[in-house]
C-alpha positions as CSV (number, residue, x, y, z in Angstrom):
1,X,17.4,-40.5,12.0
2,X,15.2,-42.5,10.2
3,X,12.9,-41.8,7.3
4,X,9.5,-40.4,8.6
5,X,11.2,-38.2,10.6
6,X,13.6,-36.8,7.7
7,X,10.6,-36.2,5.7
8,X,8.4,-34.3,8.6
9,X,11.9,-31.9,9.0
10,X,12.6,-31.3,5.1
11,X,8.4,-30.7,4.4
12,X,8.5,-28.4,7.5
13,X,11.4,-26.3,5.8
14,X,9.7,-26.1,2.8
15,X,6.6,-25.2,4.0
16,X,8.0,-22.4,5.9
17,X,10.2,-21.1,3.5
18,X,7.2,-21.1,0.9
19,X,4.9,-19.2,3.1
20,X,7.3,-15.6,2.8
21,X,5.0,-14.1,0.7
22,X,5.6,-10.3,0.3
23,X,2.9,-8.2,2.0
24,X,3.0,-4.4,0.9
25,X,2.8,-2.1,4.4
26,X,0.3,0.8,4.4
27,X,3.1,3.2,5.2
28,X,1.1,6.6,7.2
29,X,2.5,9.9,7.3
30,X,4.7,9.9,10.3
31,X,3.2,12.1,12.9
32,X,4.9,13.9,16.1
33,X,4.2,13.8,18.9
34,X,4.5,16.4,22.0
35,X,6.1,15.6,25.4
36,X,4.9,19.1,27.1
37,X,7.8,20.8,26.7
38,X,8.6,24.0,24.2
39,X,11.4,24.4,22.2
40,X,12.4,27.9,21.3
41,X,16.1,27.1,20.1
42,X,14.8,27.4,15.8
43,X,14.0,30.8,16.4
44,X,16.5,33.6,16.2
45,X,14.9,36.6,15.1
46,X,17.0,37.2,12.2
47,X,15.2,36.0,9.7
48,X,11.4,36.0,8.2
49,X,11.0,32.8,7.2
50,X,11.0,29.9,9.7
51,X,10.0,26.3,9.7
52,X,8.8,24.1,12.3
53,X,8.5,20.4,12.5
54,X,7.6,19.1,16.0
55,X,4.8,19.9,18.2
56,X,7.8,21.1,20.9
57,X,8.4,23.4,18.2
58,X,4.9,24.8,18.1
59,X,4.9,25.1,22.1
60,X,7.7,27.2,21.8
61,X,6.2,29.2,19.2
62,X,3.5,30.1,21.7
63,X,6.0,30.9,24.2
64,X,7.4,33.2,22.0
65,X,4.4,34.8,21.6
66,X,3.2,35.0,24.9
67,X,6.6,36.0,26.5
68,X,7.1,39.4,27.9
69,X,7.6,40.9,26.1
70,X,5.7,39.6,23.7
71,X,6.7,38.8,20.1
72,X,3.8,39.4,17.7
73,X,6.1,38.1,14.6
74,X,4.6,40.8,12.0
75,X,6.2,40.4,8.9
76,X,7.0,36.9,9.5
77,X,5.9,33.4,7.9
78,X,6.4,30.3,10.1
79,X,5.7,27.3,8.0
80,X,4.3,23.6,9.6
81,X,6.5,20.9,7.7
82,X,4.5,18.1,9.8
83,X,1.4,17.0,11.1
84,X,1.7,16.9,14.7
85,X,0.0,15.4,18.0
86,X,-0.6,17.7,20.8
87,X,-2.8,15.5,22.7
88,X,-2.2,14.5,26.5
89,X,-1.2,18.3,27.9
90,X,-2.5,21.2,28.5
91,X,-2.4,23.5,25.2
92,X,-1.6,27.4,25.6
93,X,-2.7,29.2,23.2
94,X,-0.5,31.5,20.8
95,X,-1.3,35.0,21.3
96,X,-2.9,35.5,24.7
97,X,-3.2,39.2,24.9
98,X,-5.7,41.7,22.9
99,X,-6.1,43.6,19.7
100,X,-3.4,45.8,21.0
101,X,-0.7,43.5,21.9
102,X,0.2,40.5,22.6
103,X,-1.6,38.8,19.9
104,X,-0.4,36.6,16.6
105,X,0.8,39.2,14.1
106,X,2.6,36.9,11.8
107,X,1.7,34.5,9.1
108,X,1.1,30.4,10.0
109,X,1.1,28.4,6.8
110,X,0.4,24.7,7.2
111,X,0.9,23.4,4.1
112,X,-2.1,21.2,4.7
113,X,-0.6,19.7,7.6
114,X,-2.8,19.3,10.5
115,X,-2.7,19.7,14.8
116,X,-4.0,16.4,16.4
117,X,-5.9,16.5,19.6
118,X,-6.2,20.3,21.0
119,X,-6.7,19.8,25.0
120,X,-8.0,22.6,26.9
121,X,-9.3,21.5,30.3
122,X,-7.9,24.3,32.6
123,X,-6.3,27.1,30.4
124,X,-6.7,30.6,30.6
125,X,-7.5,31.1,26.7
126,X,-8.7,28.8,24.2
127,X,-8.2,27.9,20.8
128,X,-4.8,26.9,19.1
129,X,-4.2,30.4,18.6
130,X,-6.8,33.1,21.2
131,X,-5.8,36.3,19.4
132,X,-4.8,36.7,15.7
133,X,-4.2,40.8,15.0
134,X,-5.0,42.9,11.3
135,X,-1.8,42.0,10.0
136,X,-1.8,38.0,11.0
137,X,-2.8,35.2,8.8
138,X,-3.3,31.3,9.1
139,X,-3.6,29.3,6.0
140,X,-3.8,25.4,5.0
141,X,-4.1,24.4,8.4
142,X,-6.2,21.8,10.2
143,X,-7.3,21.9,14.1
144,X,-8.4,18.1,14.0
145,X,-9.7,15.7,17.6
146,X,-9.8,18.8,19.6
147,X,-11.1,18.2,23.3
148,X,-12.1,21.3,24.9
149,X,-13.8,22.1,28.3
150,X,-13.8,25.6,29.2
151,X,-15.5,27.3,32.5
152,X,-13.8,30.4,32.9
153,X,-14.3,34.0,32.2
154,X,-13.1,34.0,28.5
155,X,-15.1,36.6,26.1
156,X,-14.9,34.2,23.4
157,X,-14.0,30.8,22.1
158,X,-13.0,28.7,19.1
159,X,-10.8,25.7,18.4
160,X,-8.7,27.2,15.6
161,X,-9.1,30.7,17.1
162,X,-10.8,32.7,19.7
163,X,-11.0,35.8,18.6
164,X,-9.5,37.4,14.9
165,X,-9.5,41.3,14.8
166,X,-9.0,41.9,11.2
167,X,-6.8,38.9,10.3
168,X,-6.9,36.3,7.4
169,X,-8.1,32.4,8.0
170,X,-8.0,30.8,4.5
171,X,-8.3,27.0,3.8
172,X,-8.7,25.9,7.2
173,X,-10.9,23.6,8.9
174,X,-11.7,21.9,12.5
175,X,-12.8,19.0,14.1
176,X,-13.8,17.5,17.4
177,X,-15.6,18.9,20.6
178,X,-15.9,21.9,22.8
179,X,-17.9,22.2,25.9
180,X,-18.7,26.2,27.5
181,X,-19.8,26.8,30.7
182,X,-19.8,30.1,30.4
183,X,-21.3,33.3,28.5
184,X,-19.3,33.5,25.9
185,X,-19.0,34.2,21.7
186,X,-18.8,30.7,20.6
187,X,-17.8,28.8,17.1
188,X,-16.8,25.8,15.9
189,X,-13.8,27.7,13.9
190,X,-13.6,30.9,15.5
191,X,-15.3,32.2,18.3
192,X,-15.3,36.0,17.2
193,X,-14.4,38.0,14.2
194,X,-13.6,41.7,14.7
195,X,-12.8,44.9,12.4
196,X,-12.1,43.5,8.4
197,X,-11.2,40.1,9.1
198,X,-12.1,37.7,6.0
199,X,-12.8,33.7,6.1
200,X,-12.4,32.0,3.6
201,X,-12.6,28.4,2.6
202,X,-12.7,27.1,5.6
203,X,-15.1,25.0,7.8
204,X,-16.0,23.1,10.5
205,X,-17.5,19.7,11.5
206,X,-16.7,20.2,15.5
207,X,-19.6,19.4,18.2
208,X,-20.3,22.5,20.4
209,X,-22.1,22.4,23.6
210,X,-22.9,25.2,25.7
211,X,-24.3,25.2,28.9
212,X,-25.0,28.8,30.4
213,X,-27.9,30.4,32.2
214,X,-27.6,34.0,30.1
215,X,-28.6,35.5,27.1
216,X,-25.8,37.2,26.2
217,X,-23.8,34.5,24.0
218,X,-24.0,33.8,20.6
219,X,-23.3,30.4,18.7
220,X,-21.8,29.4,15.0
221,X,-20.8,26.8,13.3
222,X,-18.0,28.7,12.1
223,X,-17.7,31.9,13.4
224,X,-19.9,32.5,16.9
225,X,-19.9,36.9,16.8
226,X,-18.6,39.7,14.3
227,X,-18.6,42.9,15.3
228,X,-17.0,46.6,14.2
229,X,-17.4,45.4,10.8
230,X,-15.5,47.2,7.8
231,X,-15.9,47.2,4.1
232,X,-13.9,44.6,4.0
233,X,-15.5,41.8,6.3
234,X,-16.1,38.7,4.5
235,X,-17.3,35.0,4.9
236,X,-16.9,33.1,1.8
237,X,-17.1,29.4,1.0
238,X,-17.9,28.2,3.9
239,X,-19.6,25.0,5.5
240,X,-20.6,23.5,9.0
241,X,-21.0,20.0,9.2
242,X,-21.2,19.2,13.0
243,X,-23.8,20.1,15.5
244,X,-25.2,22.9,18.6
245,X,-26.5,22.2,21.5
246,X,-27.3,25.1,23.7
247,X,-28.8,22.9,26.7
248,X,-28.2,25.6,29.4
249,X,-31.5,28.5,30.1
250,X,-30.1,31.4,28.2
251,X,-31.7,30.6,24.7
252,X,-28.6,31.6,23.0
253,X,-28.8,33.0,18.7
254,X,-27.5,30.2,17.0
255,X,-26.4,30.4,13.2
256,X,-25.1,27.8,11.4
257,X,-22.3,29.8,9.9
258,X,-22.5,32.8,12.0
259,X,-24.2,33.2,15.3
260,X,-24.9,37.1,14.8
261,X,-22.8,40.7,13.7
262,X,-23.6,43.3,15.9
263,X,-23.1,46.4,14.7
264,X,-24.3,49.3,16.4
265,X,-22.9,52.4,14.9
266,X,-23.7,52.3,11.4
267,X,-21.1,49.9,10.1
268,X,-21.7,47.9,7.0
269,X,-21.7,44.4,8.3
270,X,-20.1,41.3,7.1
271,X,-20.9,39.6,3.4
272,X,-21.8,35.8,3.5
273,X,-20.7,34.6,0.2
274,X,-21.2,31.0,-1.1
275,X,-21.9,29.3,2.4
276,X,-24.0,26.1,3.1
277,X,-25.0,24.1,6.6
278,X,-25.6,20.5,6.3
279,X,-26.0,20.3,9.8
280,X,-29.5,19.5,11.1
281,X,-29.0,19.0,14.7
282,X,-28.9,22.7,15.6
283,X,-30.7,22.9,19.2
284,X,-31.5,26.5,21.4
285,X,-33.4,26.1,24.5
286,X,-35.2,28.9,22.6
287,X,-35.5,27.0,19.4
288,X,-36.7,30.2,17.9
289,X,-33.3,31.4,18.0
290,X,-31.8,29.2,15.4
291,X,-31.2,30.0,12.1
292,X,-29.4,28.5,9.4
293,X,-27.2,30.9,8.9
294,X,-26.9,33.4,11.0
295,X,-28.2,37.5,11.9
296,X,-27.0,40.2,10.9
297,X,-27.4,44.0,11.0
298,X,-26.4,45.1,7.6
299,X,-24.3,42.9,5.1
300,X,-25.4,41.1,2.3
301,X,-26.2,36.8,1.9
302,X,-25.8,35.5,-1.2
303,X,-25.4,31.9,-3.0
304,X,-25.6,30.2,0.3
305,X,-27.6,26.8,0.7
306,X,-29.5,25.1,3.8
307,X,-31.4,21.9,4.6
308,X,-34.9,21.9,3.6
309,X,-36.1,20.6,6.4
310,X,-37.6,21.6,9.4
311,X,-38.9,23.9,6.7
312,X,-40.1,26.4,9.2
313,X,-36.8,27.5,11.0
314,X,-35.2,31.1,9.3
315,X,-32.4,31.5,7.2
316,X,-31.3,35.2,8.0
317,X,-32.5,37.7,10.2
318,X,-31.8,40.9,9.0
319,X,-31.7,43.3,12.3
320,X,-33.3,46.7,12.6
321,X,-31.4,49.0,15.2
322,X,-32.4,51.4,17.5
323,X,-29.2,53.1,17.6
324,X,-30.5,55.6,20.9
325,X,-31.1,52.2,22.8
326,X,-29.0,50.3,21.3
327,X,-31.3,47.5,20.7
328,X,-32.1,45.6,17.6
329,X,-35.3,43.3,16.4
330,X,-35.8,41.2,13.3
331,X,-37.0,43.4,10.1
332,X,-40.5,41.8,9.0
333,X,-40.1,43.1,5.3
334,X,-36.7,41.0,4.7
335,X,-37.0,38.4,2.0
336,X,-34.6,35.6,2.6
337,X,-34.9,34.0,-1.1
338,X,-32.3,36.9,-1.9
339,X,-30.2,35.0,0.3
340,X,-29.6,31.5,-1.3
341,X,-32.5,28.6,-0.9
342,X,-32.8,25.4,0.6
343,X,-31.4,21.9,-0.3
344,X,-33.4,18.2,-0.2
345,X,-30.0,16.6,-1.1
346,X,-26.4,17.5,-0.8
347,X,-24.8,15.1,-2.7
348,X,-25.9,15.8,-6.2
349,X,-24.2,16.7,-9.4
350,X,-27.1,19.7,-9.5
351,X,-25.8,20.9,-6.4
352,X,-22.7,20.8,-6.5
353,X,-22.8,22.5,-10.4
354,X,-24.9,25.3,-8.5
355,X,-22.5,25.7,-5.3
356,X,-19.5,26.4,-7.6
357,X,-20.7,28.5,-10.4
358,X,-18.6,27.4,-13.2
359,X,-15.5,27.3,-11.4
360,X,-13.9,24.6,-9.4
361,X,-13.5,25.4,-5.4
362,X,-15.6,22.1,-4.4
363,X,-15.6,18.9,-5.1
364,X,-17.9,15.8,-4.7
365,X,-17.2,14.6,-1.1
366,X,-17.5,11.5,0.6
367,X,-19.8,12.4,3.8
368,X,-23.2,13.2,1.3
369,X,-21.7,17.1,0.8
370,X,-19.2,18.7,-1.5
371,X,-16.0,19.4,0.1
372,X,-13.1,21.8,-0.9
373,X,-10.9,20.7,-3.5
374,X,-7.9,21.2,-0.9
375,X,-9.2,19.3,1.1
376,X,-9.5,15.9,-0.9
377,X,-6.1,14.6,0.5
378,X,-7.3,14.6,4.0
379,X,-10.0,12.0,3.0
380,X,-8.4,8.9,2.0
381,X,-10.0,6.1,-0.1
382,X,-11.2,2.9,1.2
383,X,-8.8,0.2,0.7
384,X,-11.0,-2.4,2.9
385,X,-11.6,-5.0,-0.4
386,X,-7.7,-4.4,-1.1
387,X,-7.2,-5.6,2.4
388,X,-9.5,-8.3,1.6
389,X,-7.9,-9.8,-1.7
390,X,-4.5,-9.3,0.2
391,X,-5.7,-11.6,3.4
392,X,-6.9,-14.6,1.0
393,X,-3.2,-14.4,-0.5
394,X,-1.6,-14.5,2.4
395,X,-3.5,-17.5,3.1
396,X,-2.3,-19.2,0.4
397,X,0.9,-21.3,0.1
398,X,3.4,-19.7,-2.8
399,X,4.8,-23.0,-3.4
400,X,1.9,-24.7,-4.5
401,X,2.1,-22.7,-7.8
402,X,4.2,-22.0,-10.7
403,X,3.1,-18.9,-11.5
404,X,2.6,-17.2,-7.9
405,X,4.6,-13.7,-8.8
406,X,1.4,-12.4,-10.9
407,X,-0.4,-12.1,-7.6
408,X,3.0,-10.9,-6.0
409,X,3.0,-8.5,-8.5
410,X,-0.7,-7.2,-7.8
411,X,-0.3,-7.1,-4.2
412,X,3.1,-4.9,-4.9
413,X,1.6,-2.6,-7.0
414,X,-1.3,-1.2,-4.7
415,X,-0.7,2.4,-3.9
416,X,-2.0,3.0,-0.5
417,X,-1.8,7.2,-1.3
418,X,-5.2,7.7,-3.0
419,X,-7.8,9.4,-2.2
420,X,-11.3,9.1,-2.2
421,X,-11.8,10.8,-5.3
422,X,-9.7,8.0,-6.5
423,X,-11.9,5.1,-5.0
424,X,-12.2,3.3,-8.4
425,X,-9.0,2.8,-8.8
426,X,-8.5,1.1,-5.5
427,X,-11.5,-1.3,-6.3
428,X,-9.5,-1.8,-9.3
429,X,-6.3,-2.6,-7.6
430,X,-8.1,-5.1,-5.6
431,X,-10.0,-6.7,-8.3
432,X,-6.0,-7.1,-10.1
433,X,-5.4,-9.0,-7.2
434,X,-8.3,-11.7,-7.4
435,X,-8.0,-12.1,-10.8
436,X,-4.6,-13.1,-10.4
437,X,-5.6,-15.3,-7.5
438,X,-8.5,-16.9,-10.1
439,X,-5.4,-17.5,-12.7
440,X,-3.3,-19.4,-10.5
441,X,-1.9,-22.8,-12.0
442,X,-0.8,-25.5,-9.5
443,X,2.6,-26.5,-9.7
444,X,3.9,-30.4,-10.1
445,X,5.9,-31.7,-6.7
446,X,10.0,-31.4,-6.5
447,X,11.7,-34.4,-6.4
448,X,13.4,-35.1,-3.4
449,X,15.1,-38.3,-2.3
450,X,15.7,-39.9,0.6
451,X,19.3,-41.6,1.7
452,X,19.1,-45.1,0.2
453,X,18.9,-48.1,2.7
454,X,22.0,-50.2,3.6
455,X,21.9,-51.7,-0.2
456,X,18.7,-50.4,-1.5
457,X,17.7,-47.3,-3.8
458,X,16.8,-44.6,-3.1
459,X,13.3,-43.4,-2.2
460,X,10.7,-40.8,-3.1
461,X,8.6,-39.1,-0.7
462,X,7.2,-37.4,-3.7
463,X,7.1,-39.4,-7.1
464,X,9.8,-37.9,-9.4
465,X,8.7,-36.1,-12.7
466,X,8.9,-37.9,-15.6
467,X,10.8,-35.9,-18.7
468,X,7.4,-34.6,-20.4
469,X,5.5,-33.8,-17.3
470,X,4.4,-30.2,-17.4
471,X,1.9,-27.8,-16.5
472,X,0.0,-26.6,-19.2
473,X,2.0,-23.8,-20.2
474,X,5.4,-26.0,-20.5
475,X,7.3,-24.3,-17.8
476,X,8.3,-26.0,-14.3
477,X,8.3,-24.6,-10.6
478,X,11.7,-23.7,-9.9
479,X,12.5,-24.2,-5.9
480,X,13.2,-20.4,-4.0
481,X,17.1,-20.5,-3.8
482,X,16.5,-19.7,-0.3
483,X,14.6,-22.8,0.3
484,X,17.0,-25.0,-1.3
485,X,20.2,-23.9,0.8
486,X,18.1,-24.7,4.1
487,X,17.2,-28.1,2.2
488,X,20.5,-29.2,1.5
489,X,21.6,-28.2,4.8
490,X,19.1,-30.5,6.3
491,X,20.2,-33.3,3.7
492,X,23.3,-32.5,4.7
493,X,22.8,-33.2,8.2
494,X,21.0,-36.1,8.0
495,X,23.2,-37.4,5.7
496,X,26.5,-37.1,7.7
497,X,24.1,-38.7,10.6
498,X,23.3,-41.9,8.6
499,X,26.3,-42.8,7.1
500,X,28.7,-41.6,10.4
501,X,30.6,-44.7,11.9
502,X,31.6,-44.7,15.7
């Protein structure tokens, strides 16, 4: 082996060895998956506590449910320890029966966990859950990339629920799309509220279409119908982000929080509490049906917020009934400032001061609205420049500096958990890193010999360091243990090659 080649193989090895430099991994929550089937094995009926990890899990908590006969699960929590993926099957929905059985009668805490990718081409009821009864309750739960498409004969619709009769949804939220081709109740959360049911904290940023040639549907960005109202009945602290389009001929009422409460028999209606619609792209083929948030019979609206503009469409409609024909009409004399005002910009500190009152529900959010305190973890921070200042590192070649574990260092301490309430600090991370790039000092060659020829000495393929060389701060590179085994193996080797007699 002669020279030139010896010093192409030992620079290689270096060279490769020096180029391992640590790259932190932006480690996501792990997420499960379902295969179709149900698992039903984790429930016993012995107990009132249960947990559930798996989307198979889930399924079998709708067969449960829906079995005959039918477990309603009153007096029982079942907690979500995972988010999961239900995406690529046909999703039935827990509770397919009615207000008098067969509905969800438990309580379904997600501890902020989220259901990926709702699918809901052919079923029979839609929503994660259809019906949730007075004594059921879902909490901290997320109905996120749902894909519905629904032609059948379904009263109502919505992707987290279809229909609650007097049940609890608090701190929940949905995403997505949802296509009817039918008559229905329709809303981005829930599709209709019954009896003393309360939302609260929830919301929805879901795209609804409805195509339909009657009249008899209503449409909400949250909640599409309430109806048999009790003292009780409450919307609070709500928000619709996404967008209506009623394309079909039936000039559906649309509401951006609630499509409409009908009550007919002297009910007190639902409260609206604390509500506001950033959506703008609200569409009725009888654009006179829209409203920002919604109709209602009796019930009051308070501290809820809309977009100024267009500045002509309603607010509320407060209904006058004709009990005899049960028919209703919009009361001229109703004066919707009572009911909140209108906003030019949803992002301000002014706003956001006003929307919670001294207290501390919202928080500034990163879409140009306030958003729930809960719900900051599910809006992570951008780590883009992070990325960034970690891609010119790793084009960067360790060994060519003494004092490469300061940007090591950086790159190691980047917490990839934040959110976007956080975003300075992630900028800041990143900045850490280039600054530590910017304060990188080169490092002087190694020594490194080559086998002396037959009586010569030996040679440098680098020139050796005399005793004073330094870089400026006085200390020396010292050569990755790793990189020197693999050196004197190769020196080794060569060496046992040059000076080997046949």
């Amino acid at each position: 082996m002669n020279r030139a080649a010896f010093a192409a193989i030992l620079i290689a090895a270096i060279t490769a060895l020096s180029m391992m430099v640590s790259m932190p991994s932006m480690e996501a929550e792990v997420t499960d998956t379902w295969d179709g089937t149900a698992d039903i094995s984790w429930y016993d009926g012995m107990k009132t506590e249960y947990h559930i990890d798996t989307a198979e899990k889930l399924a079998g908590l709708a067969q449960i449910v829906n079995g005959d006969p039918a477990e309603e699960l009153e007096g029982i929590t079942v907690y979500l320890d995972a988010d999961l993926d239900i995406s690529g099957h046909e999703w039935d929905a827990i509770g397919q029966g009615n207000n008098a059985s067969g509905f969800f009668g438990g309580i379904f805490d997600g501890q902020g966990h989220e259901v990926r990718g709702l699918t809901q081409h052919e079923a029979e009821s839609i929503g994660l859950f259809s019906v949730i009864g007075m004594s059921g309750a879902v909490r901290n739960l997320g109905v996120t990339e749902a894909d519905i498409d629904y032609t059948g004969n379904r009263l109502d619709a919505g992707i987290l629920a279809s229909w609650v009769d007097g049940g609890v949804i608090e701190d929940c939220y949905s995403t997505g799309s949802m296509y009817i081709g039918m008559n229905m109740l329709i809303g981005g959360l829930i599709g209709q509220c019954t009896a003393g049911a309360r939302v609260i904290g929830c919301y929805s940023s879901a795209d609804v279409t409805v195509n339909t040639p009657g009249e008899d549907m209503t449409v909400g960005g949250v909640i599409g119908q309430w109806e048999n109202s009790t003292d009780a009945s409450l919307i609070k602290d709500c928000y619709f982000s996404g967008s209506i389009h009623e394309i079909g001929a039936g000039g559906a009422a649309v509401g951006g929080i609630l499509g409409a409460n009908f009550d007919f028999s002297g009910q007190p209606g639902v409260d609206i509490e604390g509500c506001f619609v950033t959506a703008t792209d609200l569409v009725s083929s009888n654009m006179d049906n829209i409203l920002w948030i919604g109709a209602l019979v009796d019930g009051n609206v308070s501290n809820c917020y809309w977009p100024s503009e267009p500045e002509e469409r309603m607010t509320v409609v407060k209904m006058v009934v004709d009990w005899d024909a049960g028919t209703a009409s919009a009361d001229p004399d109703f004066d919707q400032s009572t009911c909140g005002s209108a906003v030019t910009d949803f992002s301000t500190d002014e706003f956001l001061q006003t929307l919670n009152g001294g207290g501390d529900t919202w928080i500034a959010g990163p879409d140009g609205h306030p958003i729930h305190s809960w719900d900051a973890v599910n809006h992570p921070a951008d780590y883009s420049e992070v990325e960034e200042a970690v891609a010119i590192a790793g084009g960067m070649d360790s060994s060519d500096y003494s004092n490469w574990e300061t940007v090591q260092s950086a790159i190691d301490a980047v917490d990839y958990g934040l959110t976007f309430d956080r975003q300075a600090e992630v900028d800041a991370m990143a900045q850490v890193i280039l600054d530590s790039i910017d304060g990188l000092e080169h490092a002087l060659p190694p020594f490194i010999p080559f086998p002396p020829e037959q009586g010569g000495d030996p040679v440098e393929v680098y020139p050796s360091q005399d005793s004073d060389s330094s870089d400026e701060d006085g200390s020396m590179k010292v050569v990755a243990v790793a990189a020197a085994a693999v050196i004197a193996a190769i020196l080794a080797i060569v060496l046992a090659s040059t000076y080997r007699h046949d």
